[in-house]
C-alpha positions as CSV (number, residue, x, y, z in Angstrom):
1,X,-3.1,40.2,-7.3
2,X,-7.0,39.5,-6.7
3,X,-6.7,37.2,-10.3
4,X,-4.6,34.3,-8.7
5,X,-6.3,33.8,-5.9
6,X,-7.7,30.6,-6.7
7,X,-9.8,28.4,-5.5
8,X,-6.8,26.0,-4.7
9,X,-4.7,28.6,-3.2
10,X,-7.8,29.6,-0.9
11,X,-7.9,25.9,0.5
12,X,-4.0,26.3,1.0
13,X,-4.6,29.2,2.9
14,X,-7.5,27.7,5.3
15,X,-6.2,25.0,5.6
16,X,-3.1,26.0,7.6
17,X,-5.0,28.8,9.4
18,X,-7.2,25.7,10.4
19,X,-4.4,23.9,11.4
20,X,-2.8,27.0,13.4
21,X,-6.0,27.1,15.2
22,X,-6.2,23.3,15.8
23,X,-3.1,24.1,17.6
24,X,-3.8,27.5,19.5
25,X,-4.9,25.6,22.9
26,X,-5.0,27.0,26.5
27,X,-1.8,25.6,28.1
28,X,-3.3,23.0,30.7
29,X,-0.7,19.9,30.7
30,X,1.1,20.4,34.4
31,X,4.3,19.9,33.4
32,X,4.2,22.8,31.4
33,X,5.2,25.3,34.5
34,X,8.2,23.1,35.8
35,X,9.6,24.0,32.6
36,X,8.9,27.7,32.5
37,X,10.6,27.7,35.9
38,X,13.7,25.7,35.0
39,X,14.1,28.2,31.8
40,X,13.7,30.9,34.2
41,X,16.2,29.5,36.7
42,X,18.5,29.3,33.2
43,X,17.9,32.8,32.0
44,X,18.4,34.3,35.4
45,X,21.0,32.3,36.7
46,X,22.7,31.8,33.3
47,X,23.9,28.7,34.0
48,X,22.4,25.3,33.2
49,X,20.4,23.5,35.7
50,X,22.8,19.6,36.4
51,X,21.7,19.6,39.9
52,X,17.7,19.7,40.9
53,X,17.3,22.8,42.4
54,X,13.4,23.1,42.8
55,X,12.3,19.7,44.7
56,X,12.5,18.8,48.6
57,X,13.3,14.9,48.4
58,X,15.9,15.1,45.5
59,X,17.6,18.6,46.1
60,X,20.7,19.0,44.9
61,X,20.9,15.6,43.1
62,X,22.3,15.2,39.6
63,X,19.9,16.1,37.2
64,X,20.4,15.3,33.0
65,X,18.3,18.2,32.1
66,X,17.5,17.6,28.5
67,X,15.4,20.3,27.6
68,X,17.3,23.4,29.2
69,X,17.1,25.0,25.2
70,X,13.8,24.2,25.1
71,X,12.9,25.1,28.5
72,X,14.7,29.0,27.5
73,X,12.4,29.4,24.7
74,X,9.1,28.6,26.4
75,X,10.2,30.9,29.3
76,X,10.7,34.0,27.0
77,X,7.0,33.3,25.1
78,X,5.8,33.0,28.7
79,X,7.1,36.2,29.5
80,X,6.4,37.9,26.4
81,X,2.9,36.7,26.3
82,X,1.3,34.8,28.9
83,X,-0.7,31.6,28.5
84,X,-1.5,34.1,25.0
85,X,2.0,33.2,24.3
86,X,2.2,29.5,25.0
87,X,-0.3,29.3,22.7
88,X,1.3,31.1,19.9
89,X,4.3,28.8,20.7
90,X,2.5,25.4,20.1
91,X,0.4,26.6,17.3
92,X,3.7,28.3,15.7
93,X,5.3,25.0,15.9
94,X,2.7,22.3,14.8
95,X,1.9,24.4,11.5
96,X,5.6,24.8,10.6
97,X,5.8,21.1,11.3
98,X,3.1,20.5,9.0
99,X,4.2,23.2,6.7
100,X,7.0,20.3,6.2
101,X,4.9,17.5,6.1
102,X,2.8,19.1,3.4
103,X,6.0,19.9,1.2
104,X,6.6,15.9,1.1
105,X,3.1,15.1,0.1
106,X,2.2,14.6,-3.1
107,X,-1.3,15.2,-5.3
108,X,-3.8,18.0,-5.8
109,X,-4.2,20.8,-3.7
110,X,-7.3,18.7,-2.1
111,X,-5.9,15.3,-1.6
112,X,-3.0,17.4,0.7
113,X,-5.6,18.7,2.8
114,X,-7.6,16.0,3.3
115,X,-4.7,13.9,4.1
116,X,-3.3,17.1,6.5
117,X,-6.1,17.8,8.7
118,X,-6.1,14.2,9.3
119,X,-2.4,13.6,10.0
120,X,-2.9,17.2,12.0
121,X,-6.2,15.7,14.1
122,X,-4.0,12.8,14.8
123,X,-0.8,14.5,16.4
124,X,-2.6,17.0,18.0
125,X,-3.1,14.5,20.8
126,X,0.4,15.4,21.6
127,X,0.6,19.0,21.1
128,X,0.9,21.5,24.2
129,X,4.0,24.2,25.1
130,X,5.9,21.7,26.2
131,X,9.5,20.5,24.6
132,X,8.3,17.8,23.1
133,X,7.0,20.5,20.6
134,X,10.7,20.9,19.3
135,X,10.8,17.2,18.5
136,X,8.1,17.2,16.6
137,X,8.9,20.2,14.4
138,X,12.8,18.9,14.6
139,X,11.0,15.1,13.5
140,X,9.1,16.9,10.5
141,X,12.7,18.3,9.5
142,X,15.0,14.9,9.4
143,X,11.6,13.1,7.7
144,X,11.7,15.9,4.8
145,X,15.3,15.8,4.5
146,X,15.4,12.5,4.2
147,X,12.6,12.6,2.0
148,X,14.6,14.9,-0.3
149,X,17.7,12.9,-0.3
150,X,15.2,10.0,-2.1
151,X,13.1,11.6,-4.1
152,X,14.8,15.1,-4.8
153,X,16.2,16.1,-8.2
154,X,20.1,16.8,-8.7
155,X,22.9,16.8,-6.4
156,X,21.6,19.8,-4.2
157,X,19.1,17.6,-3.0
158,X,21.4,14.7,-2.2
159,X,23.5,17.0,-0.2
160,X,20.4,17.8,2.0
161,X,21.4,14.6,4.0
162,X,24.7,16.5,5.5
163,X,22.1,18.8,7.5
164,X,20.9,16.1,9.5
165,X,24.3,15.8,11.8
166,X,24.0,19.7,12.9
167,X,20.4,19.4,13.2
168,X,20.7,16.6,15.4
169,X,23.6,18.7,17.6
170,X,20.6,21.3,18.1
171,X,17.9,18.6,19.0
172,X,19.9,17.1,21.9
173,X,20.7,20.1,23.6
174,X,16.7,21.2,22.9
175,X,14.6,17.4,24.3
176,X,15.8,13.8,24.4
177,X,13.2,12.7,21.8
178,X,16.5,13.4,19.2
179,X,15.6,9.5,19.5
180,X,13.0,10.1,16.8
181,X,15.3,11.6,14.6
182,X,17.8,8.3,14.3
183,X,14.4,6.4,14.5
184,X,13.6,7.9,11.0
185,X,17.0,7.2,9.7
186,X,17.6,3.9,10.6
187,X,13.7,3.0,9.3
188,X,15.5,4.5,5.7
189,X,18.3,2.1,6.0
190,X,16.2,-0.8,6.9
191,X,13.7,-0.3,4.3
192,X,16.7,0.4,1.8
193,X,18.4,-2.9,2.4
194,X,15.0,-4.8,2.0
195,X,14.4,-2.7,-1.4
196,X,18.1,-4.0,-2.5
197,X,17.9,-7.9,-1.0
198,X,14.1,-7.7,-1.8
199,X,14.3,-6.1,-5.5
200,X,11.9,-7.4,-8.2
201,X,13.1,-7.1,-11.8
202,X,10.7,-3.9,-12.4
203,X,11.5,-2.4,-9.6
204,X,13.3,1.0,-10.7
205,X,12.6,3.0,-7.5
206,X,14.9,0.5,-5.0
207,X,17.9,1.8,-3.2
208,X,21.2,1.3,-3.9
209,X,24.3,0.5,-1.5
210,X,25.9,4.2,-1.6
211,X,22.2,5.5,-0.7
212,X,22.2,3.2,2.6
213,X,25.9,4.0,3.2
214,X,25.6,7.5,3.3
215,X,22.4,7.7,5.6
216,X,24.5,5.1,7.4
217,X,27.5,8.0,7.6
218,X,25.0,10.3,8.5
219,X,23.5,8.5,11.6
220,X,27.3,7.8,12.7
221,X,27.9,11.7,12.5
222,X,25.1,12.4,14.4
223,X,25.4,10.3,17.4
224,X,29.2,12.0,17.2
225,X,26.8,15.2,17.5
226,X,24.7,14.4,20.5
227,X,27.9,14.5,22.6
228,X,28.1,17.7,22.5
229,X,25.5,18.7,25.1
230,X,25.9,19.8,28.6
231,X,26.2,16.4,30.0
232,X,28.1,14.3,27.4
233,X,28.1,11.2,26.0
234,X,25.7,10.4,28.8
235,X,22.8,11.4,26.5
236,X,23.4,8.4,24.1
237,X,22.0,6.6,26.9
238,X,19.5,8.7,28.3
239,X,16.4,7.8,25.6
240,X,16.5,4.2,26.8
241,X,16.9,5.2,30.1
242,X,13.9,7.0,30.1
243,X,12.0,3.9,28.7
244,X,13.3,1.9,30.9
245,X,11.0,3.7,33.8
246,X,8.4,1.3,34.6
247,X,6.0,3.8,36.6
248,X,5.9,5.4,32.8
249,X,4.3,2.7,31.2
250,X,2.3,2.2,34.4
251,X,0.9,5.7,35.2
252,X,1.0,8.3,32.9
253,X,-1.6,8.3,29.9
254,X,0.5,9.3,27.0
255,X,3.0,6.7,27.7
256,X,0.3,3.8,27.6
257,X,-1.3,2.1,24.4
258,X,-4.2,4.6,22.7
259,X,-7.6,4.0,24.0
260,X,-9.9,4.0,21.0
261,X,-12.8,4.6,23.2
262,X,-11.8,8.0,23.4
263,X,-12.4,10.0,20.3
264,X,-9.8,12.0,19.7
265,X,-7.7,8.9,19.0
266,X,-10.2,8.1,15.8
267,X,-8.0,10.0,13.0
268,X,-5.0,7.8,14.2
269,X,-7.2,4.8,13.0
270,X,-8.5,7.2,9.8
271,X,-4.5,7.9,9.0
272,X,-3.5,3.8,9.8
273,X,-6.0,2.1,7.7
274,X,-6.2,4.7,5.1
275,X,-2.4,4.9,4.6
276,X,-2.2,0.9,4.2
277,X,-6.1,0.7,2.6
278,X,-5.2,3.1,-0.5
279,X,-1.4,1.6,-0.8
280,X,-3.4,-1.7,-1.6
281,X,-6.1,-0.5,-3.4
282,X,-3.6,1.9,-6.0
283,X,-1.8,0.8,-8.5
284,X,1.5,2.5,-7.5
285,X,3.9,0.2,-5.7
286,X,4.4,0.6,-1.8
287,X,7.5,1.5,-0.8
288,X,10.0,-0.1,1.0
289,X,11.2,2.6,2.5
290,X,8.2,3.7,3.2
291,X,6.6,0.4,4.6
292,X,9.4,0.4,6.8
293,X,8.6,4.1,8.2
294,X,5.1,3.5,8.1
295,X,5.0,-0.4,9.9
296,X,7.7,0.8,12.3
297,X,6.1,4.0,13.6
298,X,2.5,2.5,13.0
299,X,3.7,-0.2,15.9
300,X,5.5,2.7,17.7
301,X,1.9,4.8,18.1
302,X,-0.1,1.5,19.3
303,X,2.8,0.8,22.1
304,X,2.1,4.7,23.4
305,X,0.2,7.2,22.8
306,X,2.9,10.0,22.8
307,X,4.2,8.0,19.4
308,X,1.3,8.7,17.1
309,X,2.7,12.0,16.1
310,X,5.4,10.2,15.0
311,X,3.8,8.0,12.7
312,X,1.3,11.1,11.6
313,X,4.4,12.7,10.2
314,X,5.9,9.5,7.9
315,X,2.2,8.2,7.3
316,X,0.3,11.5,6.0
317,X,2.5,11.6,2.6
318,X,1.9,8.3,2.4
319,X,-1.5,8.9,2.2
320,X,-1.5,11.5,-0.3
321,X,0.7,8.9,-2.8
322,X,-1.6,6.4,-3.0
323,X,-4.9,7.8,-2.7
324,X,-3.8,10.3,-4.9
325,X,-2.9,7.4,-7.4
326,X,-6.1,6.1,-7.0
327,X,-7.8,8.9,-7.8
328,X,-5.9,9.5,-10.9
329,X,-6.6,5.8,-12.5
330,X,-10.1,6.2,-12.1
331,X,-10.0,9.7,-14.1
332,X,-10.8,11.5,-11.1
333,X,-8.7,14.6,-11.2
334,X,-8.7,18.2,-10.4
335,X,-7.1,20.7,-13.2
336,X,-5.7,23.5,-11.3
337,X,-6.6,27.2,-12.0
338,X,-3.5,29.7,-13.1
339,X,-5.9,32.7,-12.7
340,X,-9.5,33.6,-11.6
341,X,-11.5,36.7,-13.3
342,X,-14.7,38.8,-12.5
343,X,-16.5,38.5,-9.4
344,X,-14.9,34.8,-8.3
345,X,-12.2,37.0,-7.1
346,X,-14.1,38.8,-4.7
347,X,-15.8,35.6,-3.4
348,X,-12.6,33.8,-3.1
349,X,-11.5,36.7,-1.3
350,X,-14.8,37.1,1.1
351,X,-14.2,33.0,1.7
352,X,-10.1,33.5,2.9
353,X,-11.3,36.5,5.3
354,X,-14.5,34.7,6.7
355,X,-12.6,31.7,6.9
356,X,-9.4,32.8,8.5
């Protein structure tokens, strides 16, 4: 057992526990108890909340509850645990998030983590047990399918885009940011066309028309999905809606632009120019598809704040392409070990107990 722990496989295993503990914060965002107490009201009352029961000036008025699934789960950790198990919520949920993100990078064991403890510092400015949790993890899911559906290996793969629809059922009765989700699919289609309209005569990695037709199906399928929610077709709607709220923009901090004056915005600006600095510096061709994802979001994250772990999600594998790729042509590789002998077990194994 001892004999393949490797090296590698230690850094695989510190880096998520890093990442875990990135995560494992004491709840302090406010709007975290309004939601414990609207899951509560769920649980006890087992119904789901479509009038405001909870505030003077607006009692009893019609209330689009979007996160009532969400709200359910966060009340149970709360009562299982505490603030102990608010924490284990977000951190739970931002390293299985990753946990995806990492299966759609690409390169050494090293180039991954370098690449994921940036793309982790930079959307941790939005994690805390709140809802918006679920999107991300749900946002880490479409990206990897979608991911699959290009890049995958036989047909299996290619079906892996007929997951998104159900998927995207669950994210609309869990938070309205299932926006995200048709944000990813329609950068895909837009990035496809330009790939086929745009295609150069070496180009062997553009799409093709059934590609885009298909992610085109799927989107169609899965705004059929987000009807079926507690409040109907009304949920189409409700993403631009909550846009629309100019006191958003106005007041609250995650809704504004990023202010790079504060430092924990600094691996956003690590993940942007590295992700477009090492796609022109390799030799490997940029994307469309991924230009599209990466431009898009990129644009998305400097409009708000809230948006950057968006773009951390589509940008980190970029990442790990090209600066992998750039590593390779200048001879700079890493060749894995299979197996480990004598006392570099033991050390390895001293390292993932310190460590962790």
């Amino acid at each position: 057992m001892l004999q393949r722990l490797t090296i590698q496989r230690v850094t695989f295993i510190v880096l998520f526990a890093c990442i875990f503990m990135m995560a494992a914060r004491v709840p302090t965002d406010t709007d975290t108890w309004w939601h414990i107490r609207a899951g509560e009201y769920t649980v006890t009352h087992r119904a789901i909340l479509t009038h405001d029961p909870f505030s003077h000036p607006m009692g009893g008025q019609p209330w689009i509850n979007h996160s009532w699934g969400s709200q359910i789960l966060i009340y149970l950790f709360y009562q299982i645990g505490g603030s102990a198990g608010l924490v284990i919520f977000t951190a739970l949920l931002a390293t299985v998030g990753m946990g995806f993100v990492y299966l759609m990078c690409e390169g050494n064991i090293y180039v991954r983590a370098f690449a994921l403890v940036t793309g982790a510092a930079a959307a941790a400015v939005f994690w805390s047990p709140r809802p918006q949790m679920i999107s991300f993890v749900l946002s880490t899911i479409v990206a990897y399918l979608l991911h699959q559906y290009r890049h995958g290996k036989g047909q299996n793969h290619r079906r892996l885009i007929w997951l998104i629809p159900p998927l995207m059922l669950l994210w609309a009765n869990l938070h309205g940011g299932f926006a995200i989700g048709f944000i990813l699919m329609f950068g895909y289609i837009a990035g496809g066309t330009a790939s086929i309209l745009l295609k150069l005569p070496d180009d062997t990695d553009a799409a093709n028309w059934r590609e885009i037709g298909q992610v085109g199906l799927a989107v169609v399928l899965s705004l059929a999905a987000i009807c079926i929610n507690p409040y109907g077709t009304v949920m189409l709607t409700y993403p631009f809606r909550t846009v629309g709220i100019g006191a958003l923009q106005d007041y609250i901090q995650e809704w504004a632009s990023p202010n790079f004056h504060e430092r924990q915005t600094w691996p956003f600006v690590v993940l942007l120019f590295g992700a477009l600095g090492f796609a022109g510096l390799s030799k490997r061709r940029l994307d469309w598809i991924d230009m599209a994802l990466v431009s898009g979001t990129g644009f998305m994250a400097l409009m708000a704040g809230r948006n950057i772990a968006v773009f951390a999600v589509v940008a980190t594998p970029v990442l790990t392409r090209h600066l992998g790729a750039w590593l390779d042509a200048r001879g700079w590789t890493v060749e894995p070990r299979r197996y480990v002998r004598g006392a570099m077990r033991y050390v390895n194994l001293a390292l993932v107990v310190v460590l962790v």
